[in-house]
C-alpha positions as CSV (number, residue, x, y, z in Angstrom):
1,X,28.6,12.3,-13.5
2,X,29.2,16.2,-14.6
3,X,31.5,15.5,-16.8
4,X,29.4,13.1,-18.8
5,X,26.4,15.4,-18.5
6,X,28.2,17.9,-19.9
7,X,27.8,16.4,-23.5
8,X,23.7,16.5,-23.5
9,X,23.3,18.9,-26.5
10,X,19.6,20.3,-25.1
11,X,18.0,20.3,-21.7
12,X,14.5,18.9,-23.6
13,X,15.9,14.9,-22.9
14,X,17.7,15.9,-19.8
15,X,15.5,13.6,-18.1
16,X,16.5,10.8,-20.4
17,X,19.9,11.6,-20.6
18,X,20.2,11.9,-17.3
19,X,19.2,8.0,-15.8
20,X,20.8,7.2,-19.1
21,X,24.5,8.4,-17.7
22,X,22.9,7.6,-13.7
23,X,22.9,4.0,-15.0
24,X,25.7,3.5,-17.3
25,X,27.9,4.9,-14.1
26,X,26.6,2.7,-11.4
27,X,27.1,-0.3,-14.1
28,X,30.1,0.5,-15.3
29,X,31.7,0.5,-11.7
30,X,29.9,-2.5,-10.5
31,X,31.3,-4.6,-13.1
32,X,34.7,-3.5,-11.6
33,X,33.7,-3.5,-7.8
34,X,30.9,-6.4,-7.4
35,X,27.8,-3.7,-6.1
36,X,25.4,-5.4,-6.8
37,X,23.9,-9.1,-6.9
38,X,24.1,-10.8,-10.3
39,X,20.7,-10.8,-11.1
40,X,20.5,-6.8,-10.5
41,X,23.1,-5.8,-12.3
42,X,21.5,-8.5,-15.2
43,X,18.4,-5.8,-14.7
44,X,20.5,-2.9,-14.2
45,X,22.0,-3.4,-17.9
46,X,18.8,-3.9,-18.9
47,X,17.9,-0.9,-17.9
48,X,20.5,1.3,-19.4
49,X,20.1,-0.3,-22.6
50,X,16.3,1.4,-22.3
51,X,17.1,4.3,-21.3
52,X,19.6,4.8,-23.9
53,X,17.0,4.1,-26.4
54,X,14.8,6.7,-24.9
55,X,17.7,9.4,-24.8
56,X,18.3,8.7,-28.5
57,X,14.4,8.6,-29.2
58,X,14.1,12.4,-27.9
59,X,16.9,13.7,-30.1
60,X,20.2,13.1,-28.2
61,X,22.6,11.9,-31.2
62,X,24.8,8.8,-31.7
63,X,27.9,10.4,-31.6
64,X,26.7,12.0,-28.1
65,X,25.3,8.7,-27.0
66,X,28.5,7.1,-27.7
67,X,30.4,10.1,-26.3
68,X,28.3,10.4,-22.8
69,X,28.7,6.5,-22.2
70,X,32.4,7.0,-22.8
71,X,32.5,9.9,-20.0
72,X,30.2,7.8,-18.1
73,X,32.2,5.2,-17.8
74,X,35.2,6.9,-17.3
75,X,33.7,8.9,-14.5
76,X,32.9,5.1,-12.9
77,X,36.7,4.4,-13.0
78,X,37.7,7.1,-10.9
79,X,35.3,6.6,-8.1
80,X,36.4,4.0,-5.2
81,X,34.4,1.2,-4.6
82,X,33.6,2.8,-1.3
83,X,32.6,5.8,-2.4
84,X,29.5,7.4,-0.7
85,X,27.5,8.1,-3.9
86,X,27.9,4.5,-5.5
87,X,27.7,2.8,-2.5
88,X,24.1,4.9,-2.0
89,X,23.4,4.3,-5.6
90,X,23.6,0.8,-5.5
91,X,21.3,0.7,-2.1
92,X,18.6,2.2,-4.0
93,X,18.6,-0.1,-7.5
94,X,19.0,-3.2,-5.4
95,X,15.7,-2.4,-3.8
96,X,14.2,-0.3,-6.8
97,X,15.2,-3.7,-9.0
98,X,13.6,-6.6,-6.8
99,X,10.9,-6.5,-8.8
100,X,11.9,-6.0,-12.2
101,X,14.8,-8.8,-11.7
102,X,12.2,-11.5,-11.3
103,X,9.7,-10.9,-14.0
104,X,10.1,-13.0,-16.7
105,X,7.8,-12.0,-19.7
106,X,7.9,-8.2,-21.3
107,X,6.9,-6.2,-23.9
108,X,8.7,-3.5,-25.5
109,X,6.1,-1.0,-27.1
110,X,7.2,0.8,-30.7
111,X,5.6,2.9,-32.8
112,X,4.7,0.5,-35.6
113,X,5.4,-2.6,-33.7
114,X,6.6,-4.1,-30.0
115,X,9.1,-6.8,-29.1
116,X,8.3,-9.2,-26.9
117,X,10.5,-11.2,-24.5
118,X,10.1,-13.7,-22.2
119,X,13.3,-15.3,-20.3
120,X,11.4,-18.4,-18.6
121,X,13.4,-21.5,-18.4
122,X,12.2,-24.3,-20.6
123,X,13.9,-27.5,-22.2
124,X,12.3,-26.6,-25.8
125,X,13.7,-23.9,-28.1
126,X,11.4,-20.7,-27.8
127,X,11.4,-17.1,-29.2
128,X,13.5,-15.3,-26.7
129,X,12.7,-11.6,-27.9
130,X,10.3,-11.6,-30.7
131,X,8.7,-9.1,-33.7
132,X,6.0,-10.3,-35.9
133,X,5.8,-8.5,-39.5
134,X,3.6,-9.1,-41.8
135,X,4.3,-8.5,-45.9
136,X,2.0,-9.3,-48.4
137,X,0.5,-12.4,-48.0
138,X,3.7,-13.3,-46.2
139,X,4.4,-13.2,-42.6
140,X,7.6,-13.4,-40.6
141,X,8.9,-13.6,-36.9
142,X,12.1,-12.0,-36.1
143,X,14.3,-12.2,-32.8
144,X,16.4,-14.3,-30.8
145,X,15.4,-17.8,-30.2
146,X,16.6,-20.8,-28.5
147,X,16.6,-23.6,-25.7
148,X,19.1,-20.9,-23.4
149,X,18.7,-16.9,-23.6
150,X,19.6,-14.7,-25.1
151,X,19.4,-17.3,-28.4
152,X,20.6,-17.2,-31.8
153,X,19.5,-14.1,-34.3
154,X,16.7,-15.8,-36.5
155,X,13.4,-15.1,-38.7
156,X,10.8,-17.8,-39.7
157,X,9.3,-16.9,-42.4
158,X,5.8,-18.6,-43.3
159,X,5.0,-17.8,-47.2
160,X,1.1,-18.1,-48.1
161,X,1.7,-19.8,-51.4
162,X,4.1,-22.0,-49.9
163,X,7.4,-20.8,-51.8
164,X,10.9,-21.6,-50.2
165,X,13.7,-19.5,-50.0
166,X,16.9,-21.3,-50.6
167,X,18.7,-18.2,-48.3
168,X,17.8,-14.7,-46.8
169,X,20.1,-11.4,-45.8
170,X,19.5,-8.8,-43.2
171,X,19.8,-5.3,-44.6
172,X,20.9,-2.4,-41.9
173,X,22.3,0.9,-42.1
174,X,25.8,0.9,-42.1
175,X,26.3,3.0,-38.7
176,X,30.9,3.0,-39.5
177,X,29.6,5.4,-43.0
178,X,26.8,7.3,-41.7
179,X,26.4,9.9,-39.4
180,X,23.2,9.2,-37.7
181,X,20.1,7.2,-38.7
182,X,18.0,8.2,-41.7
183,X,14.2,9.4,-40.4
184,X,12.2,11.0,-43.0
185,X,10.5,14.4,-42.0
186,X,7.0,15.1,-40.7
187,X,4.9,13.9,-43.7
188,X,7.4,12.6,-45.5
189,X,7.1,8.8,-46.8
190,X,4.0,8.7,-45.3
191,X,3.0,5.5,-47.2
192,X,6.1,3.9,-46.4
193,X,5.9,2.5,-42.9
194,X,9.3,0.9,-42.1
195,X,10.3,0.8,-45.6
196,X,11.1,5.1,-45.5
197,X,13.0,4.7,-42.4
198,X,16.1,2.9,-44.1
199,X,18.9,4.5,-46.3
200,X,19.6,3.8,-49.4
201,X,22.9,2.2,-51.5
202,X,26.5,2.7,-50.0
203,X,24.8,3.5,-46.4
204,X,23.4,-0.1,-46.1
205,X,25.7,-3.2,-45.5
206,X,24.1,-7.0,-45.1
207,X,24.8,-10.1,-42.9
208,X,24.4,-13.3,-45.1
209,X,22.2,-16.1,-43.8
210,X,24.3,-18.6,-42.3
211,X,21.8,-21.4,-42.0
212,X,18.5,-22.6,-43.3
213,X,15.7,-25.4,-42.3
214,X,12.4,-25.9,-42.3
215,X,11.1,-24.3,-38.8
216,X,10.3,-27.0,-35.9
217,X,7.3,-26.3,-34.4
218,X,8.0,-24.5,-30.9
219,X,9.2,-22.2,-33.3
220,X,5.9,-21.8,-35.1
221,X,2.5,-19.7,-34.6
222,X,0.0,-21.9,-33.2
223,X,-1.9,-21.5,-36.4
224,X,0.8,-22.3,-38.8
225,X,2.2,-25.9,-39.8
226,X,5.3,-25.1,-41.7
227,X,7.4,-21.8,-42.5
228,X,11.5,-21.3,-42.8
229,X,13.9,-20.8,-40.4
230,X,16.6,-18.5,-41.0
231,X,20.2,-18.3,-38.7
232,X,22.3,-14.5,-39.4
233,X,25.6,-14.1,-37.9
234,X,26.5,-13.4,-34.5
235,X,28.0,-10.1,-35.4
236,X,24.3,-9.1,-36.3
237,X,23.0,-8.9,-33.0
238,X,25.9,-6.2,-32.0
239,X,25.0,-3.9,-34.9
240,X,21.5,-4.3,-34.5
241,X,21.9,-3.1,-30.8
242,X,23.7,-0.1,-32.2
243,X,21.3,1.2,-34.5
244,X,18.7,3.9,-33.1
245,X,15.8,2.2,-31.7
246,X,13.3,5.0,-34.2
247,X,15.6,2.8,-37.5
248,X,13.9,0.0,-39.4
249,X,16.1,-3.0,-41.0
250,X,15.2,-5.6,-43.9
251,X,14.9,-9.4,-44.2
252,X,14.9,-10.3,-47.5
253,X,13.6,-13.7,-48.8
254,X,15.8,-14.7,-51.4
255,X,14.0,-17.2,-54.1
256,X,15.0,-18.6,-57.6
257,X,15.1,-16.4,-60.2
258,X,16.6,-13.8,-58.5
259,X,13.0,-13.0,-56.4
260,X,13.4,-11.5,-53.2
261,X,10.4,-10.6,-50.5
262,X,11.1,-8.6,-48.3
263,X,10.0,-7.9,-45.0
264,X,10.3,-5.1,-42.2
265,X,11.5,-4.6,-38.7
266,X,11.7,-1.9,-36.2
267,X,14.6,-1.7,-34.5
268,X,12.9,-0.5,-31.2
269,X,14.1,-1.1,-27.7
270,X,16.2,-4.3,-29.7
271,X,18.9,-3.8,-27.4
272,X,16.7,-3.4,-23.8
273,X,15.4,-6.7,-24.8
274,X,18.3,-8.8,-25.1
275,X,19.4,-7.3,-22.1
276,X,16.3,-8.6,-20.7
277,X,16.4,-12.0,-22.0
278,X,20.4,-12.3,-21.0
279,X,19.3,-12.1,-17.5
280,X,18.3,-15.7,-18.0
281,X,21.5,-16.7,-18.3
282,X,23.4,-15.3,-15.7
């Protein structure tokens, strides 16, 4: 684990940084030697994901993200199954994890808004990891839903004045021409919300709506009768868990007349959640 430590640019997230590379390790070798039970290594992922969000959170970089999981997981090849320190290592997450593997609801706390999962078993679709936004009179819920976890990548969106949208787009920062996410500085935007937390032009790139219908019910608010439900892409749920959890992306409503309404999300622990949710499936 040196090696990959070696990479943390300040000693202020040490401690992030640290069970950040602690976990991507232990996971990257149990996936090659079978450490742990299924449903703790479901948890362990979960974990990682988190703590990788909270590493990037206190200042450690993509690029050194990125660089510290490669080390990490390079460090994980070269260890036998049988080493001492993994074999230790696994001991204490399979009893740290007991717990966490069987809870089945979560919440995901952000700075302008949480995520909320919940993994339970059930024979009707449900929202799998959810964000509610509101905008305008407008209000939409944004996640992963579905019958089985993790679910499909969708937004309802329940219009006030009861307009349809004959399609939506998700707007993100485009993480293959940036550097790094765009955060405006201390008192900067300050009206903005979400809105001053996204880039602008060439650094953005879009997933297309791939389906649209009017939302069933176990899809709805309890206090709502009809919204629209929205499918994106597969391949927007990877570069959504690649974005840094402090980024905001865009749903936009897209109406005739070229009207568009467009709503917020924080990007938050995205990524712990689905990893959450997954462990339903395994």
């Amino acid at each position: 684990m040196g090696a990959a430590l070696a990479a943390a640019p300040s000693a202020a997230n040490a401690g992030a940084v640290d069970l950040f590379v602690e976990r991507t390790v232990l996971h990257a070798a149990d996936q090659r030697c079978g450490l742990l039970a299924p449903e703790t290594s479901a948890a362990l992922a979960a974990g990682a994901a988190q703590a990788r969000g909270a590493a990037l959170k206190q200042g450690l970089s993509e690029r050194a993200a990125r660089s510290l999981e490669q080390r990490a997981r390079v460090r994980a090849g070269e260890l036998s199954c049988a080493a001492p320190e993994l074999v230790q290592s696994a001991r204490r997450v399979e009893e740290s994890f007991k717990g966490y593997a069987r809870i089945i609801r979560m919440t995901y706390p952000g700075d302008q808004a949480a995520w909320r999962a919940d993994r339970t078993l059930a024979r009707e679709a449900r929202w799998r990891l959810s964000q509610e936004s509101r905008f305008g009179r407008d209000r939409m819920i944004f996640g992963l839903a579905g019958r089985q976890a993790p679910g499909a990548l969708m937004a309802v969106g329940l219009f006030a004045d009861g307009a349809q949208p004959y399609g939506a787009r998700l707007v993100m920062r485009d993480t293959s021409r940036t550097l790094g996410p765009y955060l405006p500085q201390k008192g900067e935007a300050a009206g903005a919300g979400l809105a001053g937390r996204m880039p602008q032009g060439a650094a953005l790139k879009a997933y297309i709506a791939e389906a649209r219908s009017p939302a069933g019910a176990d899809l709805l608010p309890k206090d709502e009768r009809e919204g629209w439900a929205i499918r994106f892409p597969g391949d927007a749920v990877r570069a959504l868990s690649e974005l840094d959890p402090r980024e905001a992306v865009a749903v936009q409503f897209l109406f005739p007349g070229d009207r568009v309404r467009t709503a917020y999300v924080e990007v938050g622990d995205f990524a712990a959640g689905r990893a959450f949710v997954q462990m339903a499936a395994r």
